[in-house]
N, C-alpha and C positions, 0 to 999 in steps of 0.2 A: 543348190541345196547342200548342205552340209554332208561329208562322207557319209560319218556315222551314222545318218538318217538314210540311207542310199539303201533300202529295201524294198520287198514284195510283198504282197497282203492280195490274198485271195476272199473275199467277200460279195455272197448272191448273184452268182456264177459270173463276176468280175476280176478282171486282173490288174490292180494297181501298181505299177513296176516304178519304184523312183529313182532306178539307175539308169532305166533308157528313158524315164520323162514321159510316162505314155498310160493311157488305160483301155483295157482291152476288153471285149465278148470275145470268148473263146480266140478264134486269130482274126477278128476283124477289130479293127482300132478306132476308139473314141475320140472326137477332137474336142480338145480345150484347152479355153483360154490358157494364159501363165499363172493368173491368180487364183482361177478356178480349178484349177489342177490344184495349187497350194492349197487351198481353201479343203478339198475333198481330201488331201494328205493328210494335212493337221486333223479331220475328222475321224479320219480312219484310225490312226496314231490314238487317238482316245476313244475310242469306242466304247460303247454302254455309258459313256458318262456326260452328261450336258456340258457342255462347255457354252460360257457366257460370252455374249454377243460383244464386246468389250474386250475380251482373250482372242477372241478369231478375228478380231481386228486388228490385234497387235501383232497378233502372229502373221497373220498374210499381207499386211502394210504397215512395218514395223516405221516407226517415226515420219509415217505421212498421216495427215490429218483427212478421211476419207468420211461419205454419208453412207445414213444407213441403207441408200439407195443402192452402193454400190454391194454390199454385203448380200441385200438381196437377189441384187441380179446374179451372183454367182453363185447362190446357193440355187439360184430359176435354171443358170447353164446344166451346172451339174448335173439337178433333178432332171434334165432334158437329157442328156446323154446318159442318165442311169434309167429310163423310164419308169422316172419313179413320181408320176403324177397324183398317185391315190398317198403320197409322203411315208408310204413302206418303209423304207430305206433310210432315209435323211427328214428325220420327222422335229416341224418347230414346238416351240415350247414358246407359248404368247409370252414377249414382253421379255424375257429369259434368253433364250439363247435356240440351239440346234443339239441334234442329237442322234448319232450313227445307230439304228435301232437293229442290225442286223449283227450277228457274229463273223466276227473278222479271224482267220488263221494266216500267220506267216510265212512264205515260202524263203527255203533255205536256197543259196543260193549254190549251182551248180560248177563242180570245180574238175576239171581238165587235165589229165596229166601232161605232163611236158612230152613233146613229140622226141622219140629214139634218131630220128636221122638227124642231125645236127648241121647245118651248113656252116664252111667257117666264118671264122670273126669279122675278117674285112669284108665278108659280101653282105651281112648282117644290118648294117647299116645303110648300105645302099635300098636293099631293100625293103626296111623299112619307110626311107624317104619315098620310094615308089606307092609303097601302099598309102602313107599320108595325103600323097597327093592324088591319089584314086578317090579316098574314100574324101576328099577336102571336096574332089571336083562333085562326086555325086550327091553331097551333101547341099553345095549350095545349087544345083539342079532341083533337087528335090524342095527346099527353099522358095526357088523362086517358083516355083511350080503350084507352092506353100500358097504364095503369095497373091498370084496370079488368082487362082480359086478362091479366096475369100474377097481379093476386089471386085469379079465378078459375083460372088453369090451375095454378096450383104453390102457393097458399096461400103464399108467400112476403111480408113485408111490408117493405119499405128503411124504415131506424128514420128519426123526424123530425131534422131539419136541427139541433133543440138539445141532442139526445145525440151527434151524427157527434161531436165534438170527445172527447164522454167514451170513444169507443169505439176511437177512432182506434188505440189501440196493443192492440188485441185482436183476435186471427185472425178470420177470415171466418167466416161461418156455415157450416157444409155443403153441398155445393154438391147442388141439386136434383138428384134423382132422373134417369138420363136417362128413364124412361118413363113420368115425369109433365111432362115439355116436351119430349120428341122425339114426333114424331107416328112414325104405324103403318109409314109409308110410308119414312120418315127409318131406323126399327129397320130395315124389311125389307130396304130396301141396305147398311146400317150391318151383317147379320146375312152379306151375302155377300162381305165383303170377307174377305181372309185373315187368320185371327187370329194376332197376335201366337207366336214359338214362348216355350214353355214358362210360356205364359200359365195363369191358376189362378187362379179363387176361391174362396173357404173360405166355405160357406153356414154359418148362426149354426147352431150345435151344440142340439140339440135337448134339451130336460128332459125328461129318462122316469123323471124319480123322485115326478112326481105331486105335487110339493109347487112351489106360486111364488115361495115365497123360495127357491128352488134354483135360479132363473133365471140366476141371476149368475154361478153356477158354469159351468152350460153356456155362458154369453157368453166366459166367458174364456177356456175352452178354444180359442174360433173370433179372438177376439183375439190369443194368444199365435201362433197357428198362420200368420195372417197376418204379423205381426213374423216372423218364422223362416223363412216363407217366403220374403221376399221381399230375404233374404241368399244366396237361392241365385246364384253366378252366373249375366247372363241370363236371370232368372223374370221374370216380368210379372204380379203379383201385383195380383187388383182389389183399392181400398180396402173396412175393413169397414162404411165408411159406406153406402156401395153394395151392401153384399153383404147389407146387415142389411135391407134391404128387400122381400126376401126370404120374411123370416124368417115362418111360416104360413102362406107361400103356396101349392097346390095346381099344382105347374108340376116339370116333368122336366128333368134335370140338362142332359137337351139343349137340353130349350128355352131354361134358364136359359143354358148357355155359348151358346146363339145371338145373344140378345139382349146380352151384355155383351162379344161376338168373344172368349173365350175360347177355349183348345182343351181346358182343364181343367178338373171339379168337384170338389171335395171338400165331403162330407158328413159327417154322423156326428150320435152321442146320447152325453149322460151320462147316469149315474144313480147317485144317491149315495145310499146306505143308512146308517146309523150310522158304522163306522169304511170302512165300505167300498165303493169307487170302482169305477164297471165305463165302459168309452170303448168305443165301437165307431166305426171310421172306414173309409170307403172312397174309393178316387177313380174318376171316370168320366170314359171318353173323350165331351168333349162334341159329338164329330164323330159318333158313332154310339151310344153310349149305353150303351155296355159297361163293366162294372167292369173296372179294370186290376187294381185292388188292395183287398185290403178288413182289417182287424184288428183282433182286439179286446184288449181290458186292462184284466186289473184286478189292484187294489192293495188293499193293508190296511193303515191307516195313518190317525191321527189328525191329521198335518201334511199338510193336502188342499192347500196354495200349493208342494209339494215333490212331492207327487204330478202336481199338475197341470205344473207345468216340467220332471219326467221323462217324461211321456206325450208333452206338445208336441213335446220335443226328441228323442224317439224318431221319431215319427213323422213328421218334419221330414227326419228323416236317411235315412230309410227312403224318401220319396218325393221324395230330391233323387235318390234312384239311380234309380230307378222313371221321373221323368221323363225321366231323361239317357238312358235307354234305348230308351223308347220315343219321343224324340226323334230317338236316332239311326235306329230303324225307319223311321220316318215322312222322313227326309230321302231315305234309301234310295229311297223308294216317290216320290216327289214328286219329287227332283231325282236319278237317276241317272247322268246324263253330265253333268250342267254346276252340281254341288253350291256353293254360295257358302260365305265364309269359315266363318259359323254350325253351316253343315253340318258340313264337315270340323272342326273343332272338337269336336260330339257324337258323332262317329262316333270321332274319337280318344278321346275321353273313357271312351265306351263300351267301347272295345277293352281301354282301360288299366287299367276296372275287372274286368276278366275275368281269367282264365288268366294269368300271363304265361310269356314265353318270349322268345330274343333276337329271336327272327322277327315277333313280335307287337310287339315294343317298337319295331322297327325301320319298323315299319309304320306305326302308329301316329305317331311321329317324321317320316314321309312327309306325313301327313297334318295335321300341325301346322303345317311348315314350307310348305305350299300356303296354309294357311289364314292365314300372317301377311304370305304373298306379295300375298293380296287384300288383306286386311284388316291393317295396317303399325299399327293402333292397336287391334289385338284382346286385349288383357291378359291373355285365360285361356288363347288357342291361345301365348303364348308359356311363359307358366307350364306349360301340359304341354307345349311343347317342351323346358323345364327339367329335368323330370320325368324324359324319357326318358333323360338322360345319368346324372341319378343314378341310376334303375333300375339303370344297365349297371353302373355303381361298386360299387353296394350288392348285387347280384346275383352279381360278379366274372365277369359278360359281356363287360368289356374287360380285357384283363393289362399287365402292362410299366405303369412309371414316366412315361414320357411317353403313355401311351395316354391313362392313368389322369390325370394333372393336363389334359390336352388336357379331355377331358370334362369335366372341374370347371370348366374356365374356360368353356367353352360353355355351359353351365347357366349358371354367374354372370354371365354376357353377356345371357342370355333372359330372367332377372328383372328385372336392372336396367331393361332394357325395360319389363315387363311394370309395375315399380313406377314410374319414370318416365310411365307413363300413368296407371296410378290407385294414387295413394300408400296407397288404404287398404286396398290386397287384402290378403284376409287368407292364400287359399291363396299369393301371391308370397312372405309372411313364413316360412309354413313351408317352401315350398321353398330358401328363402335357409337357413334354420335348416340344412336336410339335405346343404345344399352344406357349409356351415360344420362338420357334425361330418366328413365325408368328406374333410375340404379336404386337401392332400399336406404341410402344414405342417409341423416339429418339436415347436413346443410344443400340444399335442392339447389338450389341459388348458384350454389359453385359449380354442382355437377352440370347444371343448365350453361353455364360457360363454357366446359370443358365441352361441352355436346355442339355448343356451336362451335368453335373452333376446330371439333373433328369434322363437321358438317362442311366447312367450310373450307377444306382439305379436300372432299369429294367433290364438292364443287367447282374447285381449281383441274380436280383431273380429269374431270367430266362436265365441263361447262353446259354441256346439250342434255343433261340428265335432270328432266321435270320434273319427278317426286323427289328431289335432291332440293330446289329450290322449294317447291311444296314443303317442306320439311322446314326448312328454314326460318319459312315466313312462321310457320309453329313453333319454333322455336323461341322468337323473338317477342312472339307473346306470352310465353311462358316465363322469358325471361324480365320482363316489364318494360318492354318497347317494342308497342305494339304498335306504333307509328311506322317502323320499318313493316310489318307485315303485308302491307297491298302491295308496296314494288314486289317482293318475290313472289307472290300469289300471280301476280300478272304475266310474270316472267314465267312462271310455272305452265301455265296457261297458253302462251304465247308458242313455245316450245313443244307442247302437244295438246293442242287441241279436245282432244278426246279424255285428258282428264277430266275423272269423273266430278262434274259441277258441283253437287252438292258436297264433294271434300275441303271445293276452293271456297265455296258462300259460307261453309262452315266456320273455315279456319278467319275467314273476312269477319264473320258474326263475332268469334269471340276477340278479334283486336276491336273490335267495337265497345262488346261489354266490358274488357279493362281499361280501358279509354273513358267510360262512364257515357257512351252516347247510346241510352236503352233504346230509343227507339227508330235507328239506323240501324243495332242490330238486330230487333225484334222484326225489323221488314227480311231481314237478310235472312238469318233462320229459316221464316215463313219460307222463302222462296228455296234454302236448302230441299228441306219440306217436301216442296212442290216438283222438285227432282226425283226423291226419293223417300217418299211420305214413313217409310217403318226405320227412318235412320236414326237412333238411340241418343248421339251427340248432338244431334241437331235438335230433338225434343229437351235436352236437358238446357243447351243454350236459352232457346227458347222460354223455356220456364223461369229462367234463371233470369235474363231478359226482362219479362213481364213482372212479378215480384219486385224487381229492382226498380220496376218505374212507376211501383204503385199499380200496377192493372192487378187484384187479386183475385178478381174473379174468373180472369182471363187465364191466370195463372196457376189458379185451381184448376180452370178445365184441362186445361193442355198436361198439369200434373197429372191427373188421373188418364186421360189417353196415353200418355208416356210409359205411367205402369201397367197399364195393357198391354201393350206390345213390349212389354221388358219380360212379361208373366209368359207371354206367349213365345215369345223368340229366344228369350236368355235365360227362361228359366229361374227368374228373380221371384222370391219368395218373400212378398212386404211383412212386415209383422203387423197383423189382424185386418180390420176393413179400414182405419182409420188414415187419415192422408197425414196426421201431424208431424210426425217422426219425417216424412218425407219431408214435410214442409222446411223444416226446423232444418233438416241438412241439408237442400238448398238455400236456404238464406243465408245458411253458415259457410258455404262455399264461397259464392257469391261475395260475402263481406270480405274473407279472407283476396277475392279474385282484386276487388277493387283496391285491394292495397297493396298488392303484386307479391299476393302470398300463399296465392294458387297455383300449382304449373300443369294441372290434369283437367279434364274436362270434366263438366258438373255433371253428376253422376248421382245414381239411386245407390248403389252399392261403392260406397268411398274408399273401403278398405284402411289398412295400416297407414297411409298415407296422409292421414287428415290429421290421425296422433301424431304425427311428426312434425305436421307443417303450427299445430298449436304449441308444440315443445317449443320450435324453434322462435315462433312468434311472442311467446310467455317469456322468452328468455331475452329476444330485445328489446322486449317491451319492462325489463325487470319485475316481472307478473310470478306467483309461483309457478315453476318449471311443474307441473302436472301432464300436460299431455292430453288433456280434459278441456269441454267446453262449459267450462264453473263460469261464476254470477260475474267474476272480475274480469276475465277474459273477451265476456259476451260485452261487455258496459263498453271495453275498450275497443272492441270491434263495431260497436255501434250497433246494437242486435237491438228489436222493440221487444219490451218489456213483457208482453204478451206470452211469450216462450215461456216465460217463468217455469210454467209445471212443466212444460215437456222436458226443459231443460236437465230439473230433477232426476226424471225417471229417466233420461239418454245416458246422464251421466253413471248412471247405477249400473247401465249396461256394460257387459264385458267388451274391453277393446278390440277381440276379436270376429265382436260382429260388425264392425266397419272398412 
């Protein structure tokens, strides 16, 4: 190390000394690595301030090309020798970098006056050489003594001094075992610190097919599971280098999450039979030892690397919701009056994946907006603060022109945040996507472009993320290819299962009705329907559906059921008993849908949105630019003539009641 860097830094009753090379507890001395000592120097040297993950690699393997693997394991040694398991001390920042979170003080160094008895000049030298070779010989005693103890305790051997050069630009070896060089005493304080939240290791997947060339298969499962994990937002996922040592052992998911401070286990077996795959997986609370959740799956199918990345990603998606839940439990019970930003964060999360309603969104929104008050560089509490404004848009929980762009800018305001901290989120991308198809713009068309291609952003970072591909495939019908729509619906589907069916037969239903095949989607609908009989979108498809193919009787009744539950649940206020008005604005959806100059779901209350989509259709159509459904506009839409009166008295109405 450089002179001028050759300092003391006392730090959480540690001693970092960088002229003798060493870190200490009071006078008992910590061992580490060469790089991990470098690694906790450079940390301390910056302290309070993050330093990116891309700087602490240049700095501790300056022009070696090293992975992120190695980075870890020396920020695992250090946190091991500083017992800083609950990340006190040396705390990550997802995706970002590390971060010395404790107060660091300098120690000045201690300086000697010159000894009064002087011996002379010529013995001065002699004795020198003597001491050189005293302290030369205890040195490489001590050395090899060095050396001796870490062959025996970790079986690790440092390659000799005339391969370093050949290896120089090849990553580390894996970094040892911690419970083949932590002692019992080091685990057992390391096991009472608080574990990280939504911490999780994935133990190696077990072979139950009785054959050992089958090993590989269960490896990967517990590989791919890790990768996937540890894109959930805020996971703390152990490496499977660590987890793989494990693998045989005779030890309880508690014991195991004690020893590695998780709060999570996942387990599980394969077994593969000729064409067919059976997975069982469950995850344990490693605070008590309870299954939270447990599944099994099987498959038939001769492509077992297609099998195995829908099971991963099934079950990836299934225990992001699992953890986020029982995270938010667990904050509840832990911090009830004085929740930190993380809290509030899972507990909005939790809300927002439940029931919604305005009271709930509105809540939720409370709680995001607390958690970015703490926490100013929280990316995911502003991303669901995003969330809520589009809910209110998408839901028509807010009405009126200015309500409606008020909201959109507020959303666009809490991504740009959210992405201004971490450029690679992948849920910011989609909620940018959802601002951009809602956006109050005129040409929908464009914005519907821009919203896929931000969609499509998230879905490159989060390939495993369901309603990312659910979203898509609505997009694409929005956009006027609604041909691509069932591949992502399927894929959506594929990837979690437990999305809610009537979203997918929904969004199926309407690439049907702009396709013009009414009665492929008037079956689809029904069956929406029949998942979730009071679903508002699926009644208007439906209706819209039926009208369209000539059934009007059919399409009267389902009208009037429609606005019953619109009256009851949303608070829709028809004007007077008569169905016309409605009538007249579904057909006029509808016309505009099959010309791919619709992009919202057909709807009782249309809003500002319908005056836009007739500006803009008036205007390539070289129709007068009104914004109005007049006698010219209806003739070119293909409207029947029957409308005529209604036409009159809609158009009389002020455009704020749409």
């Amino acid at each position: 190390m450089h002179p001028a860097s050759e300092k003391a830094y006392c730090f959480a009753g540690y001693t970092l000394d960088q002229r003798r090379g060493c870190l200490r507890a009071g006078d008992r001395e910590i061992e580490l690595r060469p790089k991990s000592f470098a690694l906790l120097c450079y940390l301390v040297e910056n302290a309070g301030r993050l330093v990116p993950k891309d700087e602490l690699v240049k700095a501790v393997w300056p022009n070696v090309l090293v992975t992120d693997e190695s980075l870890t394991r020396c920020v695992s040694d250090v946190r091991l020798g500083l017992n800083d398991g609950g990340q006190c001390i040396i705390k990550t920042v997802p995706r970002r970098g590390y971060l010395l979170a404790t107060p660091v003080s300098r120690l000045e160094p201690q300086v000697t006056a010159p000894s009064q008895d002087r011996e002379p000049d010529a013995a001065r030298p002699r004795r020198a050489e003597r001491r050189l070779l005293t302290i030369t010989a205890i040195f490489m005693a001590a050395a090899l003594a060095t050396i001796a103890f870490w062959w025996l305790r970790s079986g690790d051997i440092s390659p000799s001094p005339t391969v370093i050069p050949a290896m120089a630009d090849k990553p580390e070896s894996p970094a040892p075992l911690i419970t083949a060089v932590g002692s019992s005493a080091a685990l057992a304080k390391l096991a009472t610190q608080t574990a990280p939240r939504m911490s999780i290791v994935v133990l190696p997947f077990t072979n139950l097919s009785g054959d050992p060339n089958q090993e590989y298969f269960a490896d990967g499962f517990s590989e791919d599971l890790t990768t996937d994990l540890s894109h959930i937002p805020g996971s703390f996922v152990i490496a499977s280098t660590s987890a793989n040592t494990y693998k045989g052992k005779a030890l309880s998911g508690k014991e195991i999450a004690s020893e590695l401070g998780v709060r999570y286990v996942l387990e599980g077996g394969v077994r593969k039979a000729g064409d067919h795959v059976r997975v069982n997986a469950k995850l344990i609370d490693g605070e008590t030892g309870a299954h939270l959740w447990a599944q099994r799956y099987d498959r038939d199918s001769a492509d077992f690397m297609r099998v195995q990345d829908e099971i991963t990603s099934q079950i990836s998606n299934v225990l992001e919701m699992t953890l986020t839940q029982s995270e938010s439990e667990r904050s509840y019970r832990e911090h009830p009056s004085n929740p930190d930003s993380l809290d509030l964060t899972l507990r909005a999360n939790a809300m927002s994946d439940g029931p919604g309603s305005p009271e709930i969104n509105e809540n939720a929104r409370r709680l995001y907006e607390h958690a970015v008050e703490l926490d100013p560089k929280n990316a995911a509490a502003f991303v669901g603060l995003a969330m809520t404004y589009v809910t209110d848009v998408e839901e028509n929980w807010v009405t009126g022109l200015s309500n409606i762009s008020e909201a959109i800018k507020r959303a666009d305001d809490a991504v740009s945040r959210a992405l201004s901290i971490n450029p690679q989120f992948a849920s910011a991308y989609q909620a940018k996507s959802e601002i951009l198809a809602y956006s109050m713009q005129d040409d929908y068309r464009g914005e519907i472009a821009q919203a896929i291609a931000a969609a499509e952003t998230a879905f490159q970072l989060d390939p495993n993320n369901s309603s990312t591909a659910m979203w898509l495939g609505r997009l694409y019908t929005k956009a006027g290819h609604p041909e691509r729509t069932r591949a992502f619906v399927e894929q959506s589907i594929r990837l979690n299962p437990r999305n809610s069916p009537s979203n997918s037969l929904y969004n199926l239903g309407m690439s049907q009705l702009v396709m013009g095949h009414y009665e492929e989607a008037i079956e689809i609908f029904q069956k929406s329907l029949l998942q979730q009989p009071r679903k508002l979108i699926s009644w208007g498809g439906l209706t819209g559906a039926l009208y369209a193919s000539g059934r009007e009787v059919e399409a009267k009744n389902a009208l009037v059921k429609w606005r019953e539950i619109a009256v009851t649940d949303e608070g829709y206020n028809p004007s007077g008993d008569s169905t016309d008005r409605d009538i007249f604005f579904v057909r006029l959806q509808v016309a505009l849908i099959r010309l791919g100059r619709w992009p919202f779901a057909v709807d009782l209350v249309v809003g500002p949105g319908l005056s836009r989509a007739l500006f803009k259709f008036q205007a390539d159509e070289n129709l007068p630019r009104t914004g109005q459904p007049d006698e010219a506009t209806l003739a070119r839409l293909g409207m029947p003539s029957q409308v005529k009166a209604i036409t009159e008295r809609v158009a009389r109405s002020p455009v704020d009641r749409w």
